[in-house]
Backbone of each chain as ProteinMPNN parsed JSONL, in Angstrom:
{"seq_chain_A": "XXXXXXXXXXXXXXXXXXXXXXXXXXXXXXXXXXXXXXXXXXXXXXXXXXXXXXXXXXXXXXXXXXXXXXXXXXXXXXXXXXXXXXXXXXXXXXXXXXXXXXXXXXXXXX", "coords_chain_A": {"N_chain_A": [[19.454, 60.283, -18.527], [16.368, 59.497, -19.537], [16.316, 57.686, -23.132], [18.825, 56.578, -23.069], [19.622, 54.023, -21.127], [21.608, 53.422, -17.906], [23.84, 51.964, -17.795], [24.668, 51.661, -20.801], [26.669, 53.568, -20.464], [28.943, 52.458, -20.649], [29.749, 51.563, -23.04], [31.69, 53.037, -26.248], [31.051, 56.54, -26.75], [29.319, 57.627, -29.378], [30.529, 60.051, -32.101], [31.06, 63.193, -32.038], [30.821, 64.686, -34.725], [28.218, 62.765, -36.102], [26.727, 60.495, -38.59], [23.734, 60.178, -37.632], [23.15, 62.551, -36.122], [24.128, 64.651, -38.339], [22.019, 64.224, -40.745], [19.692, 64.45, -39.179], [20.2, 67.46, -38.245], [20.894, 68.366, -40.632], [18.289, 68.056, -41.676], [16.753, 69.835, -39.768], [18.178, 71.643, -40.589], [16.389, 72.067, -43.422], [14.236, 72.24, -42.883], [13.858, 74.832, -41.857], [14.527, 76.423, -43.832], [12.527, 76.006, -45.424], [10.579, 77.014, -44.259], [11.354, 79.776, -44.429], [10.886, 79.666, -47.537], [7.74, 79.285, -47.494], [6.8, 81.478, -46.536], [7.639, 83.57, -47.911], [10.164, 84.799, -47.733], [13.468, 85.905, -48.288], [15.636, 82.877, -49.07], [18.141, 81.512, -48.366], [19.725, 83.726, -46.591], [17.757, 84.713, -45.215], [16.513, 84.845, -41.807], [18.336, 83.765, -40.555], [19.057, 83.343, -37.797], [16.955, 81.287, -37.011], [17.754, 79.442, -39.172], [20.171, 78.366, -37.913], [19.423, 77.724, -35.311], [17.473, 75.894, -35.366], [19.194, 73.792, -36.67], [20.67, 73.315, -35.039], [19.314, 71.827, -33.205], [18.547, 69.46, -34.082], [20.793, 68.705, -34.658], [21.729, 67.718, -31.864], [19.543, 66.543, -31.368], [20.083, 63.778, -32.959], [22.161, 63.706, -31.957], [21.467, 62.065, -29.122], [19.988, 60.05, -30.338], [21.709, 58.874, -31.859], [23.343, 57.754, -29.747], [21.328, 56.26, -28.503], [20.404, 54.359, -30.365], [23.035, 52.864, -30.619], [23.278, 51.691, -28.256], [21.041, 49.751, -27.668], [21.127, 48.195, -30.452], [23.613, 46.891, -29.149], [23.117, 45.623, -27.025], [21.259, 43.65, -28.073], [23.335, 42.44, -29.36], [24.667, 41.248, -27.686], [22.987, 39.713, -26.293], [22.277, 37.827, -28.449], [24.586, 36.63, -28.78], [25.208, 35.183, -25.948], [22.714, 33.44, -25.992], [24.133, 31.947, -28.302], [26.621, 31.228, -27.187], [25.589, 29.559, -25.33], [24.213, 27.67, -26.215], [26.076, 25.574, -27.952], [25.583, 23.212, -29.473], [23.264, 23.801, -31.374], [24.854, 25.042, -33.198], [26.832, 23.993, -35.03], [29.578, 24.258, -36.983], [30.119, 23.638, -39.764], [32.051, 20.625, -41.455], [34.866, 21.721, -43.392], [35.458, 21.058, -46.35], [37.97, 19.424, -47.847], [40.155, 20.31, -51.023], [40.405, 17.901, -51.977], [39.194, 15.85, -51.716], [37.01, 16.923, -52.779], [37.278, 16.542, -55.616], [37.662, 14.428, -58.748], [38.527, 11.035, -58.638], [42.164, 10.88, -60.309], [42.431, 9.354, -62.945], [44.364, 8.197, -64.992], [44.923, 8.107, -68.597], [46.641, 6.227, -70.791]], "CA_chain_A": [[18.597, 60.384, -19.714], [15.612, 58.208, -20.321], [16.227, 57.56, -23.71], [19.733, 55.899, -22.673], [19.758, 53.57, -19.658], [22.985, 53.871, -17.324], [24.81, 50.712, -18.355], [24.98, 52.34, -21.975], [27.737, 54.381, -20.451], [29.901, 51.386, -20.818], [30.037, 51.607, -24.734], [32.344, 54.146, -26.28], [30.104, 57.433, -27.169], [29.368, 58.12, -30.68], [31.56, 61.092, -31.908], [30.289, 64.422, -32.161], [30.033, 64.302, -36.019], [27.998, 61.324, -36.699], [25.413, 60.199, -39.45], [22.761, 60.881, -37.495], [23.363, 64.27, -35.869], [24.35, 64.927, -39.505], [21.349, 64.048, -41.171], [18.79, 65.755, -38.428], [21.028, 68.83, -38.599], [20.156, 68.517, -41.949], [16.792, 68.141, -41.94], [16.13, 70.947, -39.187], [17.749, 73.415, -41.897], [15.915, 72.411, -44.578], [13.017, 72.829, -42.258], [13.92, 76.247, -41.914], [14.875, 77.005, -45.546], [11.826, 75.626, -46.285], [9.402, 78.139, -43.789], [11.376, 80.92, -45.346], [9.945, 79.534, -48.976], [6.569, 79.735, -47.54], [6.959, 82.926, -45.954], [7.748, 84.716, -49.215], [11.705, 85.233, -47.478], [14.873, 84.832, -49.36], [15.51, 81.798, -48.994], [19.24, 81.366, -47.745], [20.35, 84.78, -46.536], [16.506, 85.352, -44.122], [16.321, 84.248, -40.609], [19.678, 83.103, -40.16], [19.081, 82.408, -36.433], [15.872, 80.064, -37.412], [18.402, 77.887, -39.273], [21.01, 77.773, -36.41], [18.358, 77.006, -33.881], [16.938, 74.17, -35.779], [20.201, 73.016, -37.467], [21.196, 72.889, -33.554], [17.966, 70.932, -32.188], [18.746, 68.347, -34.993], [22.181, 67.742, -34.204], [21.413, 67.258, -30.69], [18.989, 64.698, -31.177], [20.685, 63.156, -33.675], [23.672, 62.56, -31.502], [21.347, 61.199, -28.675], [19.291, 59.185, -31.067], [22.677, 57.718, -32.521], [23.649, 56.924, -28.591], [20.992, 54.942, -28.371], [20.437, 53.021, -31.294], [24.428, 52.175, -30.221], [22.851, 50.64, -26.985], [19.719, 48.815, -28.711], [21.845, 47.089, -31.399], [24.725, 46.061, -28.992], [22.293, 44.631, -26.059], [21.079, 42.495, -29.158], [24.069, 41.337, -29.931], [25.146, 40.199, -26.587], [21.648, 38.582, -26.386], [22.398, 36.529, -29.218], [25.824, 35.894, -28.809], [25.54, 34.944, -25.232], [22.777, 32.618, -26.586], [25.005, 31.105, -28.913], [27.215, 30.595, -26.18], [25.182, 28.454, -24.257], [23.62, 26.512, -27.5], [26.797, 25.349, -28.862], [24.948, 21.948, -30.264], [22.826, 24.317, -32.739], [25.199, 26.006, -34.558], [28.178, 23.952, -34.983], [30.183, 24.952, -38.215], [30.03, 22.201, -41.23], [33.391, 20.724, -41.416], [35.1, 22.434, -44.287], [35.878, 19.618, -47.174], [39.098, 19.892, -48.818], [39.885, 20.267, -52.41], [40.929, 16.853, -52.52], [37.642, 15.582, -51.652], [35.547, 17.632, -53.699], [37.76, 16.015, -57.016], [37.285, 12.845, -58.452], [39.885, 10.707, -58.561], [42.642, 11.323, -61.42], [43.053, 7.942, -63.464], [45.556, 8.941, -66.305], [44.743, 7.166, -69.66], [47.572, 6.382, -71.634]], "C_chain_A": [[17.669, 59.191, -19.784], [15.815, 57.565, -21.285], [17.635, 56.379, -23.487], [19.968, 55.331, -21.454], [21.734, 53.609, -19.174], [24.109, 52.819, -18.053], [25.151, 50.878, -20.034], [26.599, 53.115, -22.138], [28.952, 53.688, -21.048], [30.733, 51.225, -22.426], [31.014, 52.854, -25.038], [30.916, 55.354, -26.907], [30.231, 57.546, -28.691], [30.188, 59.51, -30.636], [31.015, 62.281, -32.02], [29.651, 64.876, -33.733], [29.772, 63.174, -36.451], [26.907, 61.365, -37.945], [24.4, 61.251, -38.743], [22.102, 62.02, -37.228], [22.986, 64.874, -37.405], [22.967, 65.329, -40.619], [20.043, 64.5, -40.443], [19.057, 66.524, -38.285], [20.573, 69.356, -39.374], [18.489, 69.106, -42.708], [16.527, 69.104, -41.319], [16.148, 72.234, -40.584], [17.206, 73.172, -42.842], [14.254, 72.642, -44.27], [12.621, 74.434, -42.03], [14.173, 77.124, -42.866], [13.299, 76.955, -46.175], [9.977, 76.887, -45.534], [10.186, 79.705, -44.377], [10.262, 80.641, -46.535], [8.546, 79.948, -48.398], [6.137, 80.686, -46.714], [7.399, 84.023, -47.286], [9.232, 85.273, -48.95], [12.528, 85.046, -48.601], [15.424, 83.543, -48.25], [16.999, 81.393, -48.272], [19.97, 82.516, -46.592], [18.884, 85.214, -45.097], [16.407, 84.483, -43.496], [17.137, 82.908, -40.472], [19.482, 82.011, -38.505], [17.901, 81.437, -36.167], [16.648, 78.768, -37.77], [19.213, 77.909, -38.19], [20.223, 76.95, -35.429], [17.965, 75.709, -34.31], [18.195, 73.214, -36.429], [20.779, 72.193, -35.965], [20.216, 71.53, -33.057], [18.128, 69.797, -32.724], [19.865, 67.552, -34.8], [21.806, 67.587, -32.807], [20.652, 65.968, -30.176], [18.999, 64.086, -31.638], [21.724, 62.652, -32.881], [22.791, 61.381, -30.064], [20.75, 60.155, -28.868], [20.397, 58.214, -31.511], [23.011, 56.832, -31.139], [22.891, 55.526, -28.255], [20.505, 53.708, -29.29], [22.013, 52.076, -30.997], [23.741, 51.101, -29.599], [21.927, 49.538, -27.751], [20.524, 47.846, -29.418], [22.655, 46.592, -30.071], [23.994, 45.37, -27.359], [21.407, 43.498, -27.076], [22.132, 41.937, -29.417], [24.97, 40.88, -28.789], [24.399, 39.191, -26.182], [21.797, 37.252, -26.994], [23.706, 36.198, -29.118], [25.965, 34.884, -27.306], [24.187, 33.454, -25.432], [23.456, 31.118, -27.412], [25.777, 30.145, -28.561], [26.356, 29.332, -25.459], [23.813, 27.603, -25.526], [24.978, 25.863, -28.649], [26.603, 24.067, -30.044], [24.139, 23.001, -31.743], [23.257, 25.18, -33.517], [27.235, 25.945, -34.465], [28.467, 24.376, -36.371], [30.382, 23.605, -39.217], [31.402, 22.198, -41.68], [33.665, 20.893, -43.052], [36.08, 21.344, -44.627], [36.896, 19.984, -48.0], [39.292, 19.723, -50.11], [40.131, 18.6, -52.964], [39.624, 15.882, -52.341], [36.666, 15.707, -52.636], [35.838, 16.969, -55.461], [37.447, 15.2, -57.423], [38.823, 12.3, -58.511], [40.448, 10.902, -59.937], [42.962, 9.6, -62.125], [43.617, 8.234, -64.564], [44.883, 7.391, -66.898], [45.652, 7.252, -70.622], [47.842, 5.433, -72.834]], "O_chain_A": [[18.079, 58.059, -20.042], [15.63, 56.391, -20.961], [17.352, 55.222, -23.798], [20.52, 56.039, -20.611], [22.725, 53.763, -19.888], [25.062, 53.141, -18.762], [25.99, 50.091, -20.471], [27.359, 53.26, -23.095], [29.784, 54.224, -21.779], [31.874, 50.893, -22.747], [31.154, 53.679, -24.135], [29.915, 54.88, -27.445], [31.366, 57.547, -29.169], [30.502, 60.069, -29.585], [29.833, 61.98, -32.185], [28.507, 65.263, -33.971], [30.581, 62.472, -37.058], [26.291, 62.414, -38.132], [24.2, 62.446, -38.965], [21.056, 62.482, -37.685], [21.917, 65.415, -37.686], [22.864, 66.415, -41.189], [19.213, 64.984, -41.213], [18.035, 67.134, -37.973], [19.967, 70.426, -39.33], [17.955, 69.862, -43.519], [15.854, 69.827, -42.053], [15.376, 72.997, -41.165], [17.337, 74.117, -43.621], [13.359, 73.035, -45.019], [11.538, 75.019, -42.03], [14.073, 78.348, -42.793], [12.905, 77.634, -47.123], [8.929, 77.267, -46.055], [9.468, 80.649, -44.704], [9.138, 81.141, -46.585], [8.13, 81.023, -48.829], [5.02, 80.616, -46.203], [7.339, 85.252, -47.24], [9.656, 86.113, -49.744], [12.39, 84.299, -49.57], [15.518, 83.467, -47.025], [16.72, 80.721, -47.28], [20.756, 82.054, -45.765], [19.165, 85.959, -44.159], [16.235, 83.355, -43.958], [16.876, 81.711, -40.353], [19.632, 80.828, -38.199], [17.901, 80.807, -35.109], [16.56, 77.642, -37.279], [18.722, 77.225, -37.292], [20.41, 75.834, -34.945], [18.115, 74.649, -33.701], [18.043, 72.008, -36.623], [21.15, 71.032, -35.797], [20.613, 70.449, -32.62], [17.89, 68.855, -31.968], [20.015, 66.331, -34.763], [21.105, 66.597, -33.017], [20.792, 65.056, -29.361], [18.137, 63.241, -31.394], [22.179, 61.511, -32.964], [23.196, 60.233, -29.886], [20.728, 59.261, -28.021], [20.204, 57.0, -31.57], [23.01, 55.602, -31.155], [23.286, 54.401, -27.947], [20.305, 52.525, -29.012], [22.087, 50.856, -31.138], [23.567, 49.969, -30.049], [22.381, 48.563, -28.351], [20.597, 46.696, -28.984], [22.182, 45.484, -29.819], [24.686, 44.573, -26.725], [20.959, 42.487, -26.535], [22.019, 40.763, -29.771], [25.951, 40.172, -29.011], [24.787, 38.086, -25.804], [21.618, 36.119, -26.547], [23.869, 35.06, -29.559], [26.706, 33.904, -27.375], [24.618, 32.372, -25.037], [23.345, 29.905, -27.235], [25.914, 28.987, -28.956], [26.845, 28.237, -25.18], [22.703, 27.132, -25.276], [24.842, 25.735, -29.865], [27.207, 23.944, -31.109], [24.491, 22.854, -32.913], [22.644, 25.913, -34.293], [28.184, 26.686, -34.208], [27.524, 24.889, -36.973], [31.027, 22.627, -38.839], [31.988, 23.176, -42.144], [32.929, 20.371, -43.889], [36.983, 20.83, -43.967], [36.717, 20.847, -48.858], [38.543, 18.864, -50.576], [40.04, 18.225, -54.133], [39.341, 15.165, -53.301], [35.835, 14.95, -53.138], [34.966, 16.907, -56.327], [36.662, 14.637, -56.659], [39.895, 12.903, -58.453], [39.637, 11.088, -60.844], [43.775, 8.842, -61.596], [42.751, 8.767, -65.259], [44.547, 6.326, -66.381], [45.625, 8.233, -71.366], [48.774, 5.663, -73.605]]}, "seq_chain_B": "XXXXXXXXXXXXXXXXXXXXXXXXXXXXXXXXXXXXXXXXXXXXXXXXXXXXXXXXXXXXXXXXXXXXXXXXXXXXXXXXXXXXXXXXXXXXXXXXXXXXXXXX", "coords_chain_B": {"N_chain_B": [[5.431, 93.039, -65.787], [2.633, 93.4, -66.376], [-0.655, 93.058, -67.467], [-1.718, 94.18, -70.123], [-3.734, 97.114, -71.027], [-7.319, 96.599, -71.154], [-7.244, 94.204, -71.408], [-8.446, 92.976, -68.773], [-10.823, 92.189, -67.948], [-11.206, 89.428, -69.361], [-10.174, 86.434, -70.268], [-8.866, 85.456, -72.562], [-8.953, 83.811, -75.345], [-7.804, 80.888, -77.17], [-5.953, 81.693, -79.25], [-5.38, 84.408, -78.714], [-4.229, 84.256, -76.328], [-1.59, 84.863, -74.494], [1.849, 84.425, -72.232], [1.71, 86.179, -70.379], [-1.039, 86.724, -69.865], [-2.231, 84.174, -69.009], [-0.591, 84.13, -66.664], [-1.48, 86.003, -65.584], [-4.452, 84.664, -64.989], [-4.087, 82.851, -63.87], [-3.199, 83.969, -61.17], [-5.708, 85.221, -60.495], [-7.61, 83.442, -59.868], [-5.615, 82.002, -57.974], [-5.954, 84.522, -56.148], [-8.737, 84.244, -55.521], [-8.689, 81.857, -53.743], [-7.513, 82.821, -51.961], [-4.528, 82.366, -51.948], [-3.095, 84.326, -53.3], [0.349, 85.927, -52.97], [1.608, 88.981, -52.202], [2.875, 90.03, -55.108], [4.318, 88.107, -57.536], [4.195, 84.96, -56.239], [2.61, 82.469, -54.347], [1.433, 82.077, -51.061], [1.47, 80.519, -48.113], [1.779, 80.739, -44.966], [-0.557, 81.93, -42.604], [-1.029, 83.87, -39.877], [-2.972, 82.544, -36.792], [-4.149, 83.517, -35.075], [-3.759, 86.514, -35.517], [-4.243, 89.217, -37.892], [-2.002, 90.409, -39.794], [0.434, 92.29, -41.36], [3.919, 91.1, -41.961], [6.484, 92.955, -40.749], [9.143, 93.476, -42.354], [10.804, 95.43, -41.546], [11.302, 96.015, -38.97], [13.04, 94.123, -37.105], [12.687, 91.057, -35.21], [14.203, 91.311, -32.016], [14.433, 90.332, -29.834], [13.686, 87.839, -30.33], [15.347, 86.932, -31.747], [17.933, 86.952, -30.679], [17.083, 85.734, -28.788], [17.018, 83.005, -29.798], [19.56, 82.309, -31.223], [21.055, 82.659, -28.549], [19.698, 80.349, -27.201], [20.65, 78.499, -29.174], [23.128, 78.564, -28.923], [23.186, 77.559, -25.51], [22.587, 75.134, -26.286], [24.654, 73.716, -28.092], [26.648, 74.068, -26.026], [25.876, 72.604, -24.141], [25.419, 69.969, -25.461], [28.199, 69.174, -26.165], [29.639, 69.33, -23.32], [27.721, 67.303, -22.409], [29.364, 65.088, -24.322], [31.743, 65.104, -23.786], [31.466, 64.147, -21.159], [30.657, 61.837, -21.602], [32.578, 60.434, -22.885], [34.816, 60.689, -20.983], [33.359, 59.059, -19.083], [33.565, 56.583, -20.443], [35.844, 55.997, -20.776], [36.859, 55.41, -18.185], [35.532, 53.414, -17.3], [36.637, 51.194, -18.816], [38.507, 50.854, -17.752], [38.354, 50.322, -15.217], [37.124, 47.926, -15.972], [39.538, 46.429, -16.783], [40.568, 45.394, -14.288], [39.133, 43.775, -13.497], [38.148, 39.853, -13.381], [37.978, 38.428, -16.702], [36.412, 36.074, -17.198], [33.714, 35.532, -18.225], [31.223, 36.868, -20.332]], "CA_chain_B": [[5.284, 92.485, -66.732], [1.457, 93.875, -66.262], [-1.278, 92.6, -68.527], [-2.495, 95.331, -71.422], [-5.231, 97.45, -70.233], [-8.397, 96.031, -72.474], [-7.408, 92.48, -70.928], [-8.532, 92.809, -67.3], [-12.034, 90.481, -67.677], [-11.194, 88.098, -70.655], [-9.054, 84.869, -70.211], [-8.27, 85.522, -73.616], [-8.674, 82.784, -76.296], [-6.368, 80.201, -77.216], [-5.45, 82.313, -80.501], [-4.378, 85.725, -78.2], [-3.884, 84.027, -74.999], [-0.19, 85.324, -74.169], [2.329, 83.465, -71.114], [1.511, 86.763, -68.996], [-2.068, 86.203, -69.552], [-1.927, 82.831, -68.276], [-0.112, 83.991, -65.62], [-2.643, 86.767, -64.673], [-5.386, 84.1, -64.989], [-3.601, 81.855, -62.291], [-3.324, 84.486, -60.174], [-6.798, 85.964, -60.136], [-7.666, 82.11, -59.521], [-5.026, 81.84, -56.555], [-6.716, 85.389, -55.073], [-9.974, 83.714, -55.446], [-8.696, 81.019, -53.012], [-6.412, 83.695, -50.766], [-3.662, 82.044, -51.451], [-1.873, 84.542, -54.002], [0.198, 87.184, -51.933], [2.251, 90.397, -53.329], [4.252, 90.239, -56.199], [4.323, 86.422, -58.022], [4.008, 84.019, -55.531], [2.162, 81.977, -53.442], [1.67, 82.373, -49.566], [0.809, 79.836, -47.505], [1.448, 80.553, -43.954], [-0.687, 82.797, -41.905], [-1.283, 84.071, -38.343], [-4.332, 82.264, -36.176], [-4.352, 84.753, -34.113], [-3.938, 88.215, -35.583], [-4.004, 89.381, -39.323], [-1.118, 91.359, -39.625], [1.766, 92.519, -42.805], [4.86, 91.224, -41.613], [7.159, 94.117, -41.032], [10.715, 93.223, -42.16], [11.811, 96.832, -41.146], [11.744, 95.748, -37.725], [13.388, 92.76, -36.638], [12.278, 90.984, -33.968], [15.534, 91.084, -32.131], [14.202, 89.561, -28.644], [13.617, 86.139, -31.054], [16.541, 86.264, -32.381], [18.199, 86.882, -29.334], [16.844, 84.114, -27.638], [17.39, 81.813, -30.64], [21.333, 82.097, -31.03], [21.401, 82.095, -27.001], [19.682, 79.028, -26.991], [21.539, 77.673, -30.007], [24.693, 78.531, -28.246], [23.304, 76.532, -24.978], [22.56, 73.521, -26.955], [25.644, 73.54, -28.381], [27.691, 73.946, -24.743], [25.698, 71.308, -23.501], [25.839, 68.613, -26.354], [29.718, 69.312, -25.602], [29.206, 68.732, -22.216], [27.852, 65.607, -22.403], [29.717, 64.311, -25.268], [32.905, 65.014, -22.975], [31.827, 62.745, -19.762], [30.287, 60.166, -22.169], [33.856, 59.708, -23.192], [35.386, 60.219, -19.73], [32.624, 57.759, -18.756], [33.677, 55.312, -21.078], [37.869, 55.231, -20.351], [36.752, 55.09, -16.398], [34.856, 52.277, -17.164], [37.152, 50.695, -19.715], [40.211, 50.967, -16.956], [38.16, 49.768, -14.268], [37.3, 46.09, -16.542], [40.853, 46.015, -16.859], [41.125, 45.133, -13.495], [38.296, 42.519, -13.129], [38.021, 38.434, -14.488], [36.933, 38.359, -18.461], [35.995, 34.764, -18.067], [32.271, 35.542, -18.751], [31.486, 37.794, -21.415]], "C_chain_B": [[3.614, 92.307, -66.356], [0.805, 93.437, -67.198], [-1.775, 93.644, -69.098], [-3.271, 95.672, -70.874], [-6.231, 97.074, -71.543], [-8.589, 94.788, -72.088], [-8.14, 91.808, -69.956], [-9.654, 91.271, -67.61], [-11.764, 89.265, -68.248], [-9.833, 87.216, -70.043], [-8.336, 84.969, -71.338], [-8.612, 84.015, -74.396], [-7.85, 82.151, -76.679], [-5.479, 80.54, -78.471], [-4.903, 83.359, -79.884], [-3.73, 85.204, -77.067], [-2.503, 83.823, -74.935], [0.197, 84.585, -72.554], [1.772, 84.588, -69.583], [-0.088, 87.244, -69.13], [-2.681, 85.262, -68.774], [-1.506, 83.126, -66.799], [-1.039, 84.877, -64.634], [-3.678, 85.915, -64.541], [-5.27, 83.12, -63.411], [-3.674, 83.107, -60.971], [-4.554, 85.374, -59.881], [-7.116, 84.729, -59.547], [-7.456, 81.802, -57.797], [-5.569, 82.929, -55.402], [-8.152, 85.201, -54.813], [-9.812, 83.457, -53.959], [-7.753, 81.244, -51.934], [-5.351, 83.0, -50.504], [-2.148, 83.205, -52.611], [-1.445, 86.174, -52.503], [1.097, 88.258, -52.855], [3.484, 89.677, -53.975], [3.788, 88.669, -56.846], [3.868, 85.357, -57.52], [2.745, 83.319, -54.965], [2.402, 82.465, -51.862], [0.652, 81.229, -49.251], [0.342, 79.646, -46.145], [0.452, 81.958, -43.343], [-1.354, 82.402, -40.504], [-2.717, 83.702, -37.958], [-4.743, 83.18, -35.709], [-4.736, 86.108, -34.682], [-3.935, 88.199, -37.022], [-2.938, 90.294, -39.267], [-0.037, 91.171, -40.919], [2.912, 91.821, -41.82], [5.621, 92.358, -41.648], [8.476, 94.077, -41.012], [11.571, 94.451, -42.025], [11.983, 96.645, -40.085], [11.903, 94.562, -37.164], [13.106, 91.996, -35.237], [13.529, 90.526, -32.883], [15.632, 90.626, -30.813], [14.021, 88.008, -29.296], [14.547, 86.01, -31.405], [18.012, 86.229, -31.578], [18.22, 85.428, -28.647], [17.187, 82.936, -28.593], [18.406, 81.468, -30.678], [21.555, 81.641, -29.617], [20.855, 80.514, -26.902], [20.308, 78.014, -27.797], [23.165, 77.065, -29.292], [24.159, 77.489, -26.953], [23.319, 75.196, -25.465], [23.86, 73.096, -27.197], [27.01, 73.474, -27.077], [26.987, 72.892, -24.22], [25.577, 69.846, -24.04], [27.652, 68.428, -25.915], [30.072, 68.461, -24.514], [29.124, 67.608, -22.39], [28.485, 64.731, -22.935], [31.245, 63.925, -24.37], [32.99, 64.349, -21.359], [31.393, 61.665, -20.412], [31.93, 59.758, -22.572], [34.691, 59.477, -22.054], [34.736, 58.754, -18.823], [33.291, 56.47, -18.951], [34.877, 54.867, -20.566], [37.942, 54.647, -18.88], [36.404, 53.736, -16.544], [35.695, 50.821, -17.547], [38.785, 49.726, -18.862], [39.495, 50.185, -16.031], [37.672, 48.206, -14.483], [38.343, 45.973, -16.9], [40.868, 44.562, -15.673], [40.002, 44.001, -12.857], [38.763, 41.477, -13.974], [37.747, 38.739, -15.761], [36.56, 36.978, -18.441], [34.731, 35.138, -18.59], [32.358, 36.998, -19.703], [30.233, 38.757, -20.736]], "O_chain_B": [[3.241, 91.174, -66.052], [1.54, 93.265, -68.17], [-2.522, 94.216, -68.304], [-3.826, 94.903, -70.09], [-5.908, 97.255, -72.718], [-9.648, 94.179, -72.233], [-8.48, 90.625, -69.975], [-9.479, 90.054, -67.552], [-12.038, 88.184, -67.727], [-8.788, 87.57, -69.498], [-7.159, 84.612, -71.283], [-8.405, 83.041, -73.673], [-6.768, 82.737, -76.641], [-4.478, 79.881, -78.754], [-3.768, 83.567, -80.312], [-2.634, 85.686, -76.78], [-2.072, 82.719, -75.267], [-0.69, 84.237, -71.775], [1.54, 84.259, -68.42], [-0.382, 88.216, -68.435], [-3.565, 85.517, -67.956], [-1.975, 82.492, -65.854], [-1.305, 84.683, -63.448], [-4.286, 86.401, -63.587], [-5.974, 82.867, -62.433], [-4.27, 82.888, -59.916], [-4.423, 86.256, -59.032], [-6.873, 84.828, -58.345], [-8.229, 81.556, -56.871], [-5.681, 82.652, -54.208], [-8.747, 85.897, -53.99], [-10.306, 84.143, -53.064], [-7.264, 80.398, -51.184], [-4.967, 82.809, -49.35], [-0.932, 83.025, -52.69], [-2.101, 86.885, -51.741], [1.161, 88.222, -54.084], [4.499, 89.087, -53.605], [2.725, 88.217, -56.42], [3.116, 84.671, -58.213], [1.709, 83.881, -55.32], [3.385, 83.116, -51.51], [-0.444, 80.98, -49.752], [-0.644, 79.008, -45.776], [0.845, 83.061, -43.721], [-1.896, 81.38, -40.085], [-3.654, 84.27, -38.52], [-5.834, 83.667, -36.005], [-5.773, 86.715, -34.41], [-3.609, 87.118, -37.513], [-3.143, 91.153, -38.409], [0.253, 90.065, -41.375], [2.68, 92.109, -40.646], [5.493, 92.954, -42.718], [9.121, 94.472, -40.041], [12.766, 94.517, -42.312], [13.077, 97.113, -39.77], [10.931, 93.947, -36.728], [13.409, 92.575, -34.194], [13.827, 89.332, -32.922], [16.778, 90.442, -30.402], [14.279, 87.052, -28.565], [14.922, 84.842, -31.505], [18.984, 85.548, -31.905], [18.972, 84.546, -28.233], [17.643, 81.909, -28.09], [18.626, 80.334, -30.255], [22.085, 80.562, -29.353], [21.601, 79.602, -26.546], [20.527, 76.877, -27.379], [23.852, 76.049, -29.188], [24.628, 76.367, -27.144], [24.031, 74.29, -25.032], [24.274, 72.124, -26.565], [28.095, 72.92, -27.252], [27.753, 72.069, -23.72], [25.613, 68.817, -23.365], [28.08, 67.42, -25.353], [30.584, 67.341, -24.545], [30.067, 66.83, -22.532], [28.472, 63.6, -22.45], [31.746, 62.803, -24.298], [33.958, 64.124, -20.633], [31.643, 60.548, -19.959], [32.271, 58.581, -22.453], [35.276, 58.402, -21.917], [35.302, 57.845, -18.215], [33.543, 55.58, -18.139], [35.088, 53.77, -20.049], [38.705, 53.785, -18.443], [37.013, 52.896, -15.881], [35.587, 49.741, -16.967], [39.546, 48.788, -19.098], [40.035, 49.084, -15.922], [37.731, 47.364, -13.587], [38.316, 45.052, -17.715], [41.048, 43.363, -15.887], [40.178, 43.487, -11.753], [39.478, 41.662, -14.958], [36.976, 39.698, -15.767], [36.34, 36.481, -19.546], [34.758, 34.983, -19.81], [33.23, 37.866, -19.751], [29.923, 39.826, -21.261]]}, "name": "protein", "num_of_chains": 2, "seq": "XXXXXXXXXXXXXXXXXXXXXXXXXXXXXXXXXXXXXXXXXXXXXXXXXXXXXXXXXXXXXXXXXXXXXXXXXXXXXXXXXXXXXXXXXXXXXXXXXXXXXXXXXXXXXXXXXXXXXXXXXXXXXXXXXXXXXXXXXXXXXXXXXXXXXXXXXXXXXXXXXXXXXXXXXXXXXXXXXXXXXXXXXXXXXXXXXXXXXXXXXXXXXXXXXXXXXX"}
């Protein structure tokens, strides 16, 4: 697939129901609900196999659209982590001041 | 819900002017601008090509044919793939078992 280079394989696959499938699924049928409306059809019940077809085309490239946003984000975040790695001077961690620190001192007045 | 015969030309005044006046007014309007089609509505799509009624007495049953069939391939071949992207992955998963992890 163009859209996914080979080394992608490496990741686990998104699952068959994901978001995005989900949500271009979505959208095909309301693409097809919505050329009934301007076709003068009924609206749920006319040209059944219009929505299948497009409910299909949606999930399909919804799941390989989710594959590769997978890839995209997680070659960014080896980018920057492997970064990180080899800058350990700019981003040490600010040593964490204990409560006894942060108090003032207690001088009892009696 | 037909408008009175006597009504056809007049818009009617805002003292008789009735909701299915109004509504005949919009739709002489919308057939002005060919967009009203039978019965209530609106229509918006039509054919470049040909002028033609739709004829929902005969289904076009070579489109719809081919639509499910191709629905159904899509659907065996999202499958498909979804089932070596996962074999993919455990092959892969088993075979960095068996290498170094010092480097990430």
């Amino acid at each position: 697939m163009a859209a996914v280079p080979e080394e992608a394989r490496g990741l686990p696959p998104p699952p068959l129901l994901n978001k995005m499938s989900a949500w271009l699924g979505g959208a095909g049928w309301m693409a097809a609900l919505l050329a009934n409306g301007f076709s003068q059809r009924p609206l749920l019940t006319a040209g059944v196999h219009r929505q299948v077809l497009l409910t299909t085309v949606g999930w399909f490239a919804g799941y390989f659209l989710a594959k590769r946003t997978q890839y995209v984000h997680a070659k960014k975040d080896r980018e920057m982590f492997e970064y990180v790695r080899h800058h350990p001077e700019d981003f040490k961690t600010a040593g964490k001041k204990r409560i006894g620190e942060l108090l003032e001192d207690f001088i009892p007045i009696r | 819900m037909a408008a009175p015969p006597g009504r056809q030309g007049a818009a009617g005044s805002a003292l008789t002017a009735r909701p299915c006046d109004k509504m005949a007014a919009a739709l002489r309007a919308a057939a002005g601008l060919r967009l009203a089609g039978p019965g209530h509505g609106l229509v918006f799509t039509r054919s470049a090509f040909v002028a033609r009624k739709n004829n929902y007495e005969h289904p076009n049953w070579f489109g719809v044919g081919l639509a499910f069939s191709t629905s159904a391939a899509l659907w065996a071949l999202l499958f498909k793939q979804h089932n070596e992207d996962v074999m993919e992955y455990e092959r892969r998963k088993e075979a960095s078992k068996h290498k170094c992890t010092g480097c990430s």
